[in-house]
C-alpha positions in Angstrom: 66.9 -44.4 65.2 69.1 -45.0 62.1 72.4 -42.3 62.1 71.8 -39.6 59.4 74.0 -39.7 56.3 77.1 -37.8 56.1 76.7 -34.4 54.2 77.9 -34.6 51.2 79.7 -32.5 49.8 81.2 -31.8 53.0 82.3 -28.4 54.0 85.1 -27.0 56.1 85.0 -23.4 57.7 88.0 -21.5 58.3 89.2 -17.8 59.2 91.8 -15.9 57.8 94.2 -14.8 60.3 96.3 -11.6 59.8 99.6 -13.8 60.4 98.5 -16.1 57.4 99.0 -13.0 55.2 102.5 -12.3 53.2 103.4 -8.9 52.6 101.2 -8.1 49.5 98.3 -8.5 52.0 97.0 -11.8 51.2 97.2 -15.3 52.4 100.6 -16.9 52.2 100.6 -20.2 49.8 101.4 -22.5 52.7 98.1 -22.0 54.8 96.1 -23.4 51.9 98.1 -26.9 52.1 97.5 -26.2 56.2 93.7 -25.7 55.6 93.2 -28.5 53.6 94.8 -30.9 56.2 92.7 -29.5 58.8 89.8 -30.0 56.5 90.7 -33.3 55.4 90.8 -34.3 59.2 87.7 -33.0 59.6 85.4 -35.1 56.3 87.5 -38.4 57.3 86.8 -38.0 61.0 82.9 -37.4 59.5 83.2 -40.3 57.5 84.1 -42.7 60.9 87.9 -42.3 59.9 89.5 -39.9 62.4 93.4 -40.3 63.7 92.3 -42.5 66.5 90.7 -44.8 64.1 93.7 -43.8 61.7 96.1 -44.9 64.3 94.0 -48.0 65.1 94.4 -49.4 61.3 98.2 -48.2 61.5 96.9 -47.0 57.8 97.6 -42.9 58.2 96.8 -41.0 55.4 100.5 -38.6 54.1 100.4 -36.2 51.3 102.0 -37.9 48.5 101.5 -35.1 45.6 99.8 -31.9 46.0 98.3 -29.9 42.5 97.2 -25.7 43.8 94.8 -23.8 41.6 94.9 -20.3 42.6 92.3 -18.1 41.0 91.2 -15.7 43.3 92.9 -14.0 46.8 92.3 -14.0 50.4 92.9 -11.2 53.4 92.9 -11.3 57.0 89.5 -11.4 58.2 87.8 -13.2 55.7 86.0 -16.4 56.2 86.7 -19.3 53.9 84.5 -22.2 53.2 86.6 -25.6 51.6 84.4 -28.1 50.3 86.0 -31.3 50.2 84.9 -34.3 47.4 87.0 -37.6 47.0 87.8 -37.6 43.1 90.2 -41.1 42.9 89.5 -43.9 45.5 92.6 -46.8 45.1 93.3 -49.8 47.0 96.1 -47.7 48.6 95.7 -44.0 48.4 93.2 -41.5 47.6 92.7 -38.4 45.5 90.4 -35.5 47.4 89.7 -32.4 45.4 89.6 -29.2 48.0 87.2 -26.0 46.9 87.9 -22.9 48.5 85.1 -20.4 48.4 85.2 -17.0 50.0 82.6 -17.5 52.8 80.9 -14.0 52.1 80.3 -13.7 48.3 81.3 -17.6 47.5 84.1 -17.0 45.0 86.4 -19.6 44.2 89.9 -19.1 45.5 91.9 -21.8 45.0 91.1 -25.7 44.2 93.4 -28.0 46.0 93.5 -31.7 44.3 95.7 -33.9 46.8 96.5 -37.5 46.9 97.1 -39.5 50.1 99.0 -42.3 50.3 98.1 -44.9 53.3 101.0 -45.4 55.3 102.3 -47.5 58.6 103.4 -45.4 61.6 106.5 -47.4 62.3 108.3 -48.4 59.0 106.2 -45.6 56.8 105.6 -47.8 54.0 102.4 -48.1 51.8 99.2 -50.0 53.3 96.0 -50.9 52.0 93.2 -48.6 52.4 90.5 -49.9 55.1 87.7 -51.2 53.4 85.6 -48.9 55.7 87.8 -46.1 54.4 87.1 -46.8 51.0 83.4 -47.6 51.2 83.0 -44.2 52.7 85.1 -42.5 50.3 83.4 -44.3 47.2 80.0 -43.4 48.3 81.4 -40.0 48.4 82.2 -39.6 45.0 79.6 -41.7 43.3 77.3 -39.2 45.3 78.8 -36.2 43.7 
């Protein structure tokens, strides 16, 4: 039996914890740069490219430049929903564009646009996207 497509766009669920809030009572700036790693992790394991494979292709995706968009806040208890969509696929690195929504009304809270940059584990220096990798991630975006 064939393997069902990826979803796409695919979504990443997360809760808000009370330590993720500042002061002022909502979530701390950081966390959304934290959530979107864990949800990136998440669509490239889903699209066959998980840190074992990552590891593999000594191609590791780092954060080279990171653009926030907040619109709308977060508190402890809520559940957020990131939906991630690749925007920019390269021969070396990779633009994903990161929605969160506020799971229980779906408000937009923040967009996230980040670029990753393919890098070697030993010498961290650039590497070529694998062509799996980009496949996947052009499919992506021609889908959306």
């Amino acid at each position: 039996m064939p393997e069902a497509p990826a979803q796409v766009p695919f979504t990443h669920h997360v809760e808000v914890h009370f330590y993720e809030v500042d002061q002022v009572g909502v979530v701390f700036n950081a966390w959304y740069l934290a959530w979107c790693d864990d949800a990136r992790l998440a669509y490239l394991a889903a699209r066959g490219y998980g840190l074992e494979e990552a590891k593999a292709a000594d191609a590791l995706p780092l954060v080279r430049h990171a653009d926030i968009e907040w619109l709308a806040s977060l508190s402890a208890g809520d559940r957020a929903d990131i939906v991630v969509r690749p925007v920019r696929v390269g021969s070396t690195s990779f633009t994903l564009r990161h929605e969160i929504h506020r799971a229980s009304d779906g408000l937009l809270c923040a967009v996230l646009t980040i670029t990753y940059v393919a890098a070697g584990l030993g010498e961290r220096t650039k590497r070529e996207l694998p062509l799996s990798l980009r496949t996947a991630l052009d499919e992506d975006r021609d889908r959306t």
